[in-house]
C-alpha positions as CSV (number, residue, x, y, z in Angstrom):
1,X,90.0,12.0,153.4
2,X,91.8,12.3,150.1
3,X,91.5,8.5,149.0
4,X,93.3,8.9,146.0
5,X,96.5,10.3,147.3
6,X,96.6,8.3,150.0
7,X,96.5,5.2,147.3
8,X,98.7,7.0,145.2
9,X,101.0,7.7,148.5
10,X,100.8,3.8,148.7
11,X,101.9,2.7,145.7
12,X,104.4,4.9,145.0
13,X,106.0,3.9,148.6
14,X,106.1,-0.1,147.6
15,X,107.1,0.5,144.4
16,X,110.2,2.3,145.5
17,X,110.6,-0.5,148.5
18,X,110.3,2.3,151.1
19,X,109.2,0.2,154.0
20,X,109.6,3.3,156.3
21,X,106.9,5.1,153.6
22,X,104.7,2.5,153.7
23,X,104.5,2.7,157.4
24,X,104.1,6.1,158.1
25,X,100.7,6.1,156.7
26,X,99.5,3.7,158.8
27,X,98.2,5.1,163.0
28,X,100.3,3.6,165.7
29,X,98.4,1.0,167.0
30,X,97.0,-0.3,163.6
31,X,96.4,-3.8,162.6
32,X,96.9,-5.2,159.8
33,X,95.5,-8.8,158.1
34,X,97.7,-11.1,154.9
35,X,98.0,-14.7,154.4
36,X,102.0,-13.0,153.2
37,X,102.0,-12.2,157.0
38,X,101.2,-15.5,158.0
39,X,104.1,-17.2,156.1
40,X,106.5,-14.3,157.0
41,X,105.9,-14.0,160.8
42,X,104.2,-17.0,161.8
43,X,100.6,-15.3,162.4
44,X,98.2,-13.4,159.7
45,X,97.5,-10.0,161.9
46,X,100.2,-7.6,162.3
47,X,99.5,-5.1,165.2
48,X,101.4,-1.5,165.6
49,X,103.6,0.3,163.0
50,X,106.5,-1.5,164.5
51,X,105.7,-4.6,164.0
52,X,104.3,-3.8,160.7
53,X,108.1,-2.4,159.6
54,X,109.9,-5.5,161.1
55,X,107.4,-7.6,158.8
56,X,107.5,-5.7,155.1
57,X,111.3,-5.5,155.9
58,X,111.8,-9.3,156.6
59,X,108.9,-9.4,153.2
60,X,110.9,-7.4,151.2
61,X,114.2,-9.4,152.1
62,X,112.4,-12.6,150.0
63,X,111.7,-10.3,147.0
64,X,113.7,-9.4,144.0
65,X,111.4,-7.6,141.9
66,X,108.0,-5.9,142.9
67,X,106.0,-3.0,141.2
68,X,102.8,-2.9,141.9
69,X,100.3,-1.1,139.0
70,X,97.0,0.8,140.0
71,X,93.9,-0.4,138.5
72,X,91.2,1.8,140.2
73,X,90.5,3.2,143.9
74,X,86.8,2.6,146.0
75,X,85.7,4.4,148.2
76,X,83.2,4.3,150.7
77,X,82.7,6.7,153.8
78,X,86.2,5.9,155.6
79,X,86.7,2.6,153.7
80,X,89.4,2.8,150.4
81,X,90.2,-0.4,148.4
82,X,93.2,-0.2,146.0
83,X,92.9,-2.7,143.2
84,X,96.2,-3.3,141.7
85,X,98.1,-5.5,139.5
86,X,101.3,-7.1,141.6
87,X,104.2,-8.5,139.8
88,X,106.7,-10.1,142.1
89,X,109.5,-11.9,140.6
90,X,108.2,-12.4,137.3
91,X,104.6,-13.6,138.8
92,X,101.8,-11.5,138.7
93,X,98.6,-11.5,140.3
94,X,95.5,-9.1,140.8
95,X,95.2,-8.2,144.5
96,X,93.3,-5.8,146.3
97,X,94.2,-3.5,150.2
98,X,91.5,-2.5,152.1
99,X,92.2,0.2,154.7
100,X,89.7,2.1,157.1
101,X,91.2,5.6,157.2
102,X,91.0,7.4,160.5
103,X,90.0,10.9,161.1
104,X,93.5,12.0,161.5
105,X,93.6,10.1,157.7
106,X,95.9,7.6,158.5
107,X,95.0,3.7,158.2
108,X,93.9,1.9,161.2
109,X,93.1,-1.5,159.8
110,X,94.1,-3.0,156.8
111,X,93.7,-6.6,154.8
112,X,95.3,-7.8,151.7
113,X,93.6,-10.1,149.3
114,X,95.6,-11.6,146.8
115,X,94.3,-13.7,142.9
116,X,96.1,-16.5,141.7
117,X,99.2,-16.1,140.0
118,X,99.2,-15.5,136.1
C-alpha cells in the first residue's frame, strides 16, 4: 500500500467536492464511523459505498466552503491516519481519518475524529 497517495488521493477528492472520488477509494461493503454522520443520517456508522455517497452528498449540501490541508500521513502495517487542518465555512479545526486499507488497497473501515473549532 502506497499510503501517501492514497491520502493524497483523499484530499485532493474533498477538496474538489467529488463525492463520487471520495467513494471510489473505499471497498464495497466498508464501514465507516463520524459524529458528522450521526447528525447527517441519524446514526454514526455508515455501511457500503452507497450509503457512504448518499451521506457526503446530503454533507456536502450543508457546506459552503471546505478545503481540507494535509499536515502529515502515519502509517502502520495496513492502518493510515491523515492529519489535516479542515476549514468549513470560515471554522477551522484539526481532525484526523483513520482507514484500514485492504489488500486490494482500498479502505474497508474508516473513523473521523474531529478538534474543537478555532
Amino acid at each position: 500500500m502506497d499510503a501517501a497517495h492514497v491520502a493524497a488521493k483523499w484530499l485532493a477528492a474533498w477538496n474538489r467536492r467529488d463525492v463520487d472520488a471520495v467513494v471510489s477509494l473505499y471497498a464495497p461493503a466498508s464501514s465507516f464511523l463520524s459524529p458528522r454522520a450521526a447528525e447527517v443520517t441519524g446514526s454514526a456508522e455508515v455501511h457500503g459505498r452507497a450509503a457512504l455517497r448518499s451521506y457526503w452528498t446530503a454533507a456536502l449540501e450543508r457546506v459552503g466552503h471546505l478545503a481540507f490541508t494535509p499536515d502529515r500521513y502515519l502509517v502502520d502495517g495496513d492502518e493510515l491516519v491523515v492529519v489535516y487542518e479542515a476549514e468549513r465555512d470560515g471554522h477551522r479545526r484539526r481532525a484526523a481519518e483513520f482507514f484500514r486499507i485492504g489488500p486490494d488497497g482500498l479502505v474497508t473501515r474508516g473513523e473521523a475524529m474531529y478538534g474543537a473549532h478555532r
